[in-house]
N, C-alpha and C positions, 0 to 999 in steps of 0.2 A: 436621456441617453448618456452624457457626460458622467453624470452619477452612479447611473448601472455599471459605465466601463468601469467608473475609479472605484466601486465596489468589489467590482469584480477583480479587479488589479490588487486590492488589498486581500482578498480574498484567497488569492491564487498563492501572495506571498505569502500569507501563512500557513496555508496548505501544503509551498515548498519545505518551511523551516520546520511544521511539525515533521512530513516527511526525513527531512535529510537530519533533525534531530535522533527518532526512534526507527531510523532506516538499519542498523545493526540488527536493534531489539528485532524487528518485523521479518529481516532476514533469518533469524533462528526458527520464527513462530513458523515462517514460510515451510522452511528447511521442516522440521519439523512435523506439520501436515503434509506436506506430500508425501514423507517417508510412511507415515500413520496410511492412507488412502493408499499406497502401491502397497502395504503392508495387506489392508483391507479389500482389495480389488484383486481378482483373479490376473491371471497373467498372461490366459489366452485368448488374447482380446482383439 
């Protein structure tokens, strides 16, 4: 159980740091496909 959590705790940190590292990059990719997707989806929805 100790092990799972401190796994899991290491785990999560680097999940954060990749996150808040390529958090910019992902915001553009985001930005991005959704404009592509409302571009591609009708609008009377």
């Amino acid at each position: 159980m100790l092990a799972r959590l401190k796994y899991g705790k290491t785990n999560a940190v680097l999940f954060t740091t990749y996150i808040g590292s390529s958090m910019s990059n992902l915001q553009a990719i985001i930005e991005a496909a959704f404009e592509k997707r409302a571009e591609i989806t009708p609008k009377n929805r």
